[in-house]
ROGUMAR-178004 format. One line per field, with one value per residue: x, z, y of N, C-alpha, C in turn. Coordinates in nm, 4 decimals. Layout:
REM residues N
n_X X  ...
n_Z Z  ...
n_Y Y  ...
ca_X X  ...
ca_Z Z  ...
ca_Y Y  ...
c_X X  ...
c_Z Z  ...
c_Y Y  ...
END
This chain:
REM residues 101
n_X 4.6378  4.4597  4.2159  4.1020  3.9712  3.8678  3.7434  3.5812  3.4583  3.3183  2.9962  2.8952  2.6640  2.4990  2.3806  2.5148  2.7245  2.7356  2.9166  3.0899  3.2177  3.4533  3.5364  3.8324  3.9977  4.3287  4.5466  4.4085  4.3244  4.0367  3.6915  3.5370  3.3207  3.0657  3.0227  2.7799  2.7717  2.5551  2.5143  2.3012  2.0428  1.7715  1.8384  1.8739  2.1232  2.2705  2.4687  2.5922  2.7293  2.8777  3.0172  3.2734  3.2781  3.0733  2.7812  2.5473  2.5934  2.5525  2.5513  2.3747  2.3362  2.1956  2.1390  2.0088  1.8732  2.0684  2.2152  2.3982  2.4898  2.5217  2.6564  2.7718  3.0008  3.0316  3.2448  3.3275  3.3858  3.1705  3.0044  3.1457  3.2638  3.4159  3.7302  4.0248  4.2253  4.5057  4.7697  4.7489  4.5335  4.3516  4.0542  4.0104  3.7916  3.5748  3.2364  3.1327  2.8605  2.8034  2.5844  2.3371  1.9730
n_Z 0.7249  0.8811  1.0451  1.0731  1.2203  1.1982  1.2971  1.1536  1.2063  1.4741  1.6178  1.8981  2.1195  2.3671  2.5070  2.4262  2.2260  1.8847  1.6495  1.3670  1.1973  1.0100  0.8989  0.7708  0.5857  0.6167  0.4677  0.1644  0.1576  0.1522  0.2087  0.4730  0.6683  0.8159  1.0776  1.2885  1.5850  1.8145  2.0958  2.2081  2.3599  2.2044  1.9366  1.5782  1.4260  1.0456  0.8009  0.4919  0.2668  -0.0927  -0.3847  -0.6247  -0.8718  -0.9735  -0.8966  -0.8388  -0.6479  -0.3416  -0.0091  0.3173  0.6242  0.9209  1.2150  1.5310  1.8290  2.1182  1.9890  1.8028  1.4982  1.1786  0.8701  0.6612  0.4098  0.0448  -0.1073  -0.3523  -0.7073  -0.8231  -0.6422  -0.4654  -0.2742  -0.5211  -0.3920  -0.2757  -0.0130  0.2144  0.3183  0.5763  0.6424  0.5432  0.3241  0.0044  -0.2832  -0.1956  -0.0976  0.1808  0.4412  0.7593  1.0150  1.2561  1.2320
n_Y -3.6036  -3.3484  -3.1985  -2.8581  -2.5920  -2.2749  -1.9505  -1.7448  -1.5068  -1.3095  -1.2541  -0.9954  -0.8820  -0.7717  -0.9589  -1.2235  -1.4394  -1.4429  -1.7106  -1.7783  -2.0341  -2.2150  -2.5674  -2.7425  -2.9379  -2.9376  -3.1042  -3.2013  -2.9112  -2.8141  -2.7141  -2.8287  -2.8208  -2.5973  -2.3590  -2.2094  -2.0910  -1.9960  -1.8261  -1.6516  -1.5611  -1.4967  -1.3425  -1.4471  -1.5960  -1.5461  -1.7072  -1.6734  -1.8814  -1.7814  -1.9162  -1.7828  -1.8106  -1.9967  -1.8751  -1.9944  -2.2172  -2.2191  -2.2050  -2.1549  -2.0991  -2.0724  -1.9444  -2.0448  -1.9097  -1.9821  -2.2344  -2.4643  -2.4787  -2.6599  -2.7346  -2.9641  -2.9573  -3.0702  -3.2052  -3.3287  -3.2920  -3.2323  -3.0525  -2.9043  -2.5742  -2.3480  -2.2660  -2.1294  -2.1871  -2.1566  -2.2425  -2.1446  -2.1458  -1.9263  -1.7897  -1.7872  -1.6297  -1.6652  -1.5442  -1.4564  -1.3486  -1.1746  -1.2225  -1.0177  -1.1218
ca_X 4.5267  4.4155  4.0730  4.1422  3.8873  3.8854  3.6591  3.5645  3.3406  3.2197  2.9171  2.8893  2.5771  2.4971  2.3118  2.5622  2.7518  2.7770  3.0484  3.1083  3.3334  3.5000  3.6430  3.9350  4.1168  4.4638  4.6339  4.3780  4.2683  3.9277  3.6289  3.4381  3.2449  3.0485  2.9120  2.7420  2.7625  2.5279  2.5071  2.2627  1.8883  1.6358  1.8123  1.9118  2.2668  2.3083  2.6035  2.5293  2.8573  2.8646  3.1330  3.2808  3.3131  2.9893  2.6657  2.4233  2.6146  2.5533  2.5260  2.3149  2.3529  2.0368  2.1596  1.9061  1.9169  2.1374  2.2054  2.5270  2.4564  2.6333  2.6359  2.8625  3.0234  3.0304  3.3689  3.3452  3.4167  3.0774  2.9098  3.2341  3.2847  3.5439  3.7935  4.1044  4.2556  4.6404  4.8484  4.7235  4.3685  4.2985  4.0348  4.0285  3.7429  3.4575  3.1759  2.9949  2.8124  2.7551  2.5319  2.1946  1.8538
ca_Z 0.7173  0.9872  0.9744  1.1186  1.2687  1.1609  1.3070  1.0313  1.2441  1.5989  1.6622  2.0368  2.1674  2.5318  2.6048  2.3914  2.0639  1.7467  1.6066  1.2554  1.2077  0.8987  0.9074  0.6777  0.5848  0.5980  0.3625  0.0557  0.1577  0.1020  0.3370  0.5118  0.7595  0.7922  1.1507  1.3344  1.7230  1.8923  2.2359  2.2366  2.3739  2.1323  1.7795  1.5134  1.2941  0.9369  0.7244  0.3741  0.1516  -0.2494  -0.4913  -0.7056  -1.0380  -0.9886  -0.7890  -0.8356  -0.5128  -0.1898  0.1551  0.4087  0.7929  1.0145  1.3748  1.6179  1.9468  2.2172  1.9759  1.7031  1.3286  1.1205  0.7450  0.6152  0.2458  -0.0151  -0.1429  -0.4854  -0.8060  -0.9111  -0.5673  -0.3809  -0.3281  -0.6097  -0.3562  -0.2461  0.1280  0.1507  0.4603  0.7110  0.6612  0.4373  0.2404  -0.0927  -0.3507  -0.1710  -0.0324  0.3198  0.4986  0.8656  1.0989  1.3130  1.1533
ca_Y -3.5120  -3.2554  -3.1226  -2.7548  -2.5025  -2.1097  -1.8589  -1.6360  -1.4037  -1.3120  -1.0770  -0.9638  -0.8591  -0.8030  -1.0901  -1.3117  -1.3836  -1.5864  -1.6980  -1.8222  -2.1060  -2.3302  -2.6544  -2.7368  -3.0176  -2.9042  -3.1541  -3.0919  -2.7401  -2.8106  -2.6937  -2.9355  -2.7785  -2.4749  -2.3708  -2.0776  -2.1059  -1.8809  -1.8220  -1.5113  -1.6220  -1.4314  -1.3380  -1.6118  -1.5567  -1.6268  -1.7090  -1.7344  -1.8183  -1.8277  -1.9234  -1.7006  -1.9060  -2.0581  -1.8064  -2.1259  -2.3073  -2.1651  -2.2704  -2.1087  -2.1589  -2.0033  -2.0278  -2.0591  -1.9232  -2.0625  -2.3638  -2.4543  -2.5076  -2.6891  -2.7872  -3.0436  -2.8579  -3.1357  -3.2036  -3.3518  -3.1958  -3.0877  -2.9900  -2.8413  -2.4374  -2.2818  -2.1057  -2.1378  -2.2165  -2.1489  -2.2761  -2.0647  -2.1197  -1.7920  -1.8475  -1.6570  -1.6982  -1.7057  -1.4153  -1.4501  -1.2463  -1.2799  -1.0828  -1.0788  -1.1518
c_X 4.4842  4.3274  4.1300  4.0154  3.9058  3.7737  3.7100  3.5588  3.3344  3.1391  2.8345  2.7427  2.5826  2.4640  2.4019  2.6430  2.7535  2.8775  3.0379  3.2518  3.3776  3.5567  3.6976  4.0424  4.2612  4.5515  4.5701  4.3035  4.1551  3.8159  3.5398  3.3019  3.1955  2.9470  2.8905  2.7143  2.6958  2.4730  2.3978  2.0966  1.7909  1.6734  1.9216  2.0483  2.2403  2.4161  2.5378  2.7383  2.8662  2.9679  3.0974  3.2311  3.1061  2.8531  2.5890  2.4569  2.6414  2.5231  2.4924  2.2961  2.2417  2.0547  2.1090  1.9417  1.9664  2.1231  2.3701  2.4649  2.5346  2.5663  2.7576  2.8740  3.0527  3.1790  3.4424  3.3558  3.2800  2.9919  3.0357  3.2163  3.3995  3.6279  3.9205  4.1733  4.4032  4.6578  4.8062  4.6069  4.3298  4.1939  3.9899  3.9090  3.5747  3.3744  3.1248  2.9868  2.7594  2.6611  2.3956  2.1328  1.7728
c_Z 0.8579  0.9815  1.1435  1.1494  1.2899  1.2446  1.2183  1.0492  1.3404  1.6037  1.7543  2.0306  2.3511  2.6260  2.5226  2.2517  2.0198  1.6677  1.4604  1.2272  1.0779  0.9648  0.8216  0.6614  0.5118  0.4862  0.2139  0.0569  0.0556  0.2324  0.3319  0.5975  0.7926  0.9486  1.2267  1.4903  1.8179  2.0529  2.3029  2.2389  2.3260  1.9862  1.7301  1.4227  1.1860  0.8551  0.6031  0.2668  0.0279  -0.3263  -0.6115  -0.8369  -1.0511  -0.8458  -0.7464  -0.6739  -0.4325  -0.0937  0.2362  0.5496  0.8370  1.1769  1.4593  1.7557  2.0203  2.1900  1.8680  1.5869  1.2681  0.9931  0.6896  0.4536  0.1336  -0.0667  -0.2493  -0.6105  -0.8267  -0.7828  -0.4878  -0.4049  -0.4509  -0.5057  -0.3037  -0.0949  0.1319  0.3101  0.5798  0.7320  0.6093  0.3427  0.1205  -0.2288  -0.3386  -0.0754  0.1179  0.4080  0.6308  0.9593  1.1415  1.2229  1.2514
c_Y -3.4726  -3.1662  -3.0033  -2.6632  -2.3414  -2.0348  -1.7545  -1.5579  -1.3766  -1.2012  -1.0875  -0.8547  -0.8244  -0.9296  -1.1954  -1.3105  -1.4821  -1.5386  -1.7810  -1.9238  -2.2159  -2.3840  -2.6798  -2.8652  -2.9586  -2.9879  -3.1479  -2.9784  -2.7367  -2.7475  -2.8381  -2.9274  -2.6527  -2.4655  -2.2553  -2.1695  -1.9501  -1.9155  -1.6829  -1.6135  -1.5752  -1.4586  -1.4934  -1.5191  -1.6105  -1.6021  -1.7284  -1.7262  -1.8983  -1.8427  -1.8267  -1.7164  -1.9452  -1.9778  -1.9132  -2.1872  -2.2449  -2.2081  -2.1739  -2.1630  -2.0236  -2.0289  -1.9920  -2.0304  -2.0129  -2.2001  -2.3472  -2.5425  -2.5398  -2.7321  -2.8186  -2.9622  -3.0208  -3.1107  -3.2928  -3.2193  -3.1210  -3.0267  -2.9113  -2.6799  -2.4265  -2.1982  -2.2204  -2.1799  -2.2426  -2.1882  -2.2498  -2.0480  -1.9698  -1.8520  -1.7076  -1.7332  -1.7745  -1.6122  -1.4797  -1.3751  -1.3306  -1.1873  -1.1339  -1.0214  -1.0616
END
């Protein structure tokens, strides 16, 4: 097992950017990690991402100026996302939206 690191996202500003990032365990292509890295000194980022199968479970990241956010993704049967994650870190099966607040 090889927990893997995606950027999803980046959104550039002048004074800085945030970046959107999954972690992934590569051998069961599950997520584990969900984190917004901003580097911009006023506005805040948010990620919000929902499973398809199931709207009820969502995870929301709020990333705070010139700080990094993270939220651990649960990775049992009944709290995990519904999506997919194929070899190459694709992930299919799941919405998020990323952008300044």
């Amino acid at each position: 097992m090889a927990i893997q690191t995606k950027v999803l996202g980046t959104a550039y500003e002048p004074e800085g950017f945030a970046r959107l990032e999954v972690d992934y365990d590569d051998n069961q292509l599950r997520l584990r990690v969900a984190r917004i890295v901003n580097t911009h000194p006023t506005l805040t980022a948010r990620a919000t991402a929902t499973a398809v199968s199931d709207p009820t479970r969502s995870y929301t990241l709020n990333g705070l100026p010139n700080q990094t956010t993270s939220v651990n993704i649960p990775t049992g049967p009944a709290n995990r996302l519904d999506i997919t994650i194929d070899a190459r870190g694709r992930l299919d099966g799941v919405e998020y939206q990323f952008g300044w607040q």
